[in-house]
C-alpha positions as CSV (number, residue, x, y, z in Angstrom):
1,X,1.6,1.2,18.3
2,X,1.3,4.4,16.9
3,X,-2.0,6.4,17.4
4,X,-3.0,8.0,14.8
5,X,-2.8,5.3,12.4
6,X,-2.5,1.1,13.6
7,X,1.4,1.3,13.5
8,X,4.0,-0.2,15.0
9,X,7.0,2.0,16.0
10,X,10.8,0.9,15.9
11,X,13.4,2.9,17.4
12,X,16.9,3.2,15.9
13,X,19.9,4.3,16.9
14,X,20.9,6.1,14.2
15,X,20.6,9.5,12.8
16,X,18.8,8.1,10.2
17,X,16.6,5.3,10.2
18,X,16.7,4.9,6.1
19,X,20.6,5.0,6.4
20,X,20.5,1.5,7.7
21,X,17.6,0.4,5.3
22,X,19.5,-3.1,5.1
23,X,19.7,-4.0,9.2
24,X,16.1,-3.9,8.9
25,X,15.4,-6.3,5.2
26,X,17.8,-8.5,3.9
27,X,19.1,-6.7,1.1
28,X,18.1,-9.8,-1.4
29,X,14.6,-10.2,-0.8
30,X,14.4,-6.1,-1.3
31,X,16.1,-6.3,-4.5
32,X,13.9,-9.1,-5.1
33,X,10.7,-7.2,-4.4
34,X,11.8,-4.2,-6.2
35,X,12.4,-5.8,-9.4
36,X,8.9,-7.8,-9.0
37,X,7.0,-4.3,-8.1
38,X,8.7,-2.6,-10.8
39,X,8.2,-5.6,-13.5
40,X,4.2,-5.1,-12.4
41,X,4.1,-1.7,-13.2
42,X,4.4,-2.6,-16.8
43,X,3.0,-5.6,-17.3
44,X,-0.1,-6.0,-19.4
45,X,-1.5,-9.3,-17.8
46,X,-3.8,-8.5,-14.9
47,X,-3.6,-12.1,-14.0
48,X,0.3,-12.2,-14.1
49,X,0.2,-8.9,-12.1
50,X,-1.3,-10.7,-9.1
51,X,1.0,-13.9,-9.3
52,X,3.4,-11.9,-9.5
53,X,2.5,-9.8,-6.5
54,X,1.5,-12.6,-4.4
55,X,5.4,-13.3,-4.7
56,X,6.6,-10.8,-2.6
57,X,4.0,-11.6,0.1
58,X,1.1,-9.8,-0.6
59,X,-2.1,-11.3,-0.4
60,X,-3.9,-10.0,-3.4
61,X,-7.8,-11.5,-4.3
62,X,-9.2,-13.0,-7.2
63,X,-10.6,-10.4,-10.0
64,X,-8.6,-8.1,-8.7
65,X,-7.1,-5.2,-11.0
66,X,-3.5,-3.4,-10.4
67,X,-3.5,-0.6,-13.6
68,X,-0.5,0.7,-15.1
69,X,2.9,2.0,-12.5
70,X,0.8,1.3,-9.6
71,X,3.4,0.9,-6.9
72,X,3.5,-1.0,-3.8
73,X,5.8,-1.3,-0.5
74,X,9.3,-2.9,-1.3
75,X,10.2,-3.2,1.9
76,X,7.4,-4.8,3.6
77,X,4.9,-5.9,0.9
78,X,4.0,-8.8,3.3
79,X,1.9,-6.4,5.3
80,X,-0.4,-5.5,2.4
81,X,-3.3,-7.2,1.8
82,X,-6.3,-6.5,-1.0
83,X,-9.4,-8.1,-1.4
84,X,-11.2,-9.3,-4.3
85,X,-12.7,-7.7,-7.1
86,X,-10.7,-4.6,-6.6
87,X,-9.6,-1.7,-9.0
88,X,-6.1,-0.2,-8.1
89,X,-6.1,2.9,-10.6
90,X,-3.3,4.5,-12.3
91,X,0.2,5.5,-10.5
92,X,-1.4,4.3,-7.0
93,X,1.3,4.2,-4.3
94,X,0.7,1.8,-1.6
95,X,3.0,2.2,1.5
96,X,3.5,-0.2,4.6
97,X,6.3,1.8,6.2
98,X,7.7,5.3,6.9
99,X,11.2,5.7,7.4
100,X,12.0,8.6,9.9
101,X,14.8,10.3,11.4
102,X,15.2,8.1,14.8
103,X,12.5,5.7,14.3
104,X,11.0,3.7,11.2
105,X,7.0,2.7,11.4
106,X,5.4,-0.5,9.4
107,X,1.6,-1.0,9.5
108,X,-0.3,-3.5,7.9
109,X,-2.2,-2.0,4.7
110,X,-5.8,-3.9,4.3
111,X,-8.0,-3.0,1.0
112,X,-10.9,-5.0,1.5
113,X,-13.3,-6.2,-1.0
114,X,-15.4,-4.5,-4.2
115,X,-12.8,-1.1,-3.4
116,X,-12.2,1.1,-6.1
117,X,-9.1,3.0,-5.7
118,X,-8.7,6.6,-8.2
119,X,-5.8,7.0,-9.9
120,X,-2.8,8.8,-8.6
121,X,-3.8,8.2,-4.5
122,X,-1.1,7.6,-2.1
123,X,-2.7,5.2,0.8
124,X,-0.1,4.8,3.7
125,X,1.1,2.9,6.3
126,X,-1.4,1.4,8.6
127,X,-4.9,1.8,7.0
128,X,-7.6,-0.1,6.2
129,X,-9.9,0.6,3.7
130,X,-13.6,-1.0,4.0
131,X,-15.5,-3.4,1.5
132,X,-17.4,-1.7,-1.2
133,X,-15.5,1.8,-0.5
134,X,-14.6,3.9,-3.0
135,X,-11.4,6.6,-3.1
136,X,-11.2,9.2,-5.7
137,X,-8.7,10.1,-7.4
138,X,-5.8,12.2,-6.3
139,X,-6.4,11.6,-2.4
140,X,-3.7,11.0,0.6
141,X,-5.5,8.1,2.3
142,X,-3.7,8.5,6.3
143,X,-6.8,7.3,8.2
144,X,-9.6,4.5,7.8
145,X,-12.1,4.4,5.5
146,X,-15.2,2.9,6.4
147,X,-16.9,-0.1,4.5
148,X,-19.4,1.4,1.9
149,X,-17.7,5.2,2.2
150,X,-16.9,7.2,-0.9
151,X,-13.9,9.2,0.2
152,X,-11.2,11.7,-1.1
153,X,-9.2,14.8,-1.5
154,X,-6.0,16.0,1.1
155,X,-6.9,15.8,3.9
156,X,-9.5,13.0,3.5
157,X,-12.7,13.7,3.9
158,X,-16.4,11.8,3.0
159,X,-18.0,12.8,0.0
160,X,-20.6,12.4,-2.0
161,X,-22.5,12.7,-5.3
């Protein structure tokens, strides 16, 4: 595990983790994801959005809203889970792994219930975010959020009204 964030390290022995992307995912189920992930970005059906999601592995709750070009993990979208009644906002990018130069990382990614996620926020690897939290807009999300917090900016910090 990783300290700063819950993730588990794997060691390569390359000089380049990404260079062997397809030693780590079969190649199919990527291509599979990414067409899925990128199909959701578009599509108008917030229903159709989550059965569509739920495809690839993700566990994503009833009521649940992915907006336009939101973007999720196409390499391990098995290790994101969001809760219900959630809003993903606009051109979110939700990560489950980091690819580095002699190691790759994957950590779960857990959004739990009644979270409002601002448009254009990058959440990574490893996180979880609390019931009833709200992110702002525009934020790096590379720690935990607390259930009930109102959070934001880079680096992350609490805020309030």
């Amino acid at each position: 595990m990783h300290s700063a964030r819950n993730l588990w390290v794997h060691k390569t022995s390359t000089s380049n983790s990404l260079t062997r992307w397809y030693r780590i995912k079969n190649p199919f189920r990527v291509v599979f994801n990414f067409f899925v992930i990128y199909s959701v970005r578009y599509c108008p059906s917030l229903a159709l959005k989550r059965v569509l999601l739920r495809a690839t592995g993700m566990k994503v709750g009833a009521s649940t809203s992915i907006a336009l070009s939101a973007t999720f993990d196409i390499f391990f979208p098995e290790l994101i889970e969001i809760g219900e009644n959630c809003i993903i906002g606009y051109n979110v990018t939700v990560l489950a792994h980091e690819f580095l130069i002699d190691e790759y990382r994957t950590g779960r990614v857990k959004i739990g219930d009644n979270v409002m996620v601002g448009a254009n926020t990058t959440v990574l690897a490893g996180v979880t975010i609390g019931d009833n939290a709200q992110v702002s807009a525009m934020t790096l999300v590379n720690k935990d959020v607390l259930k009930n917090a109102k959070v934001g900016g880079v680096p992350l910090r609490s805020i309030s009204r």
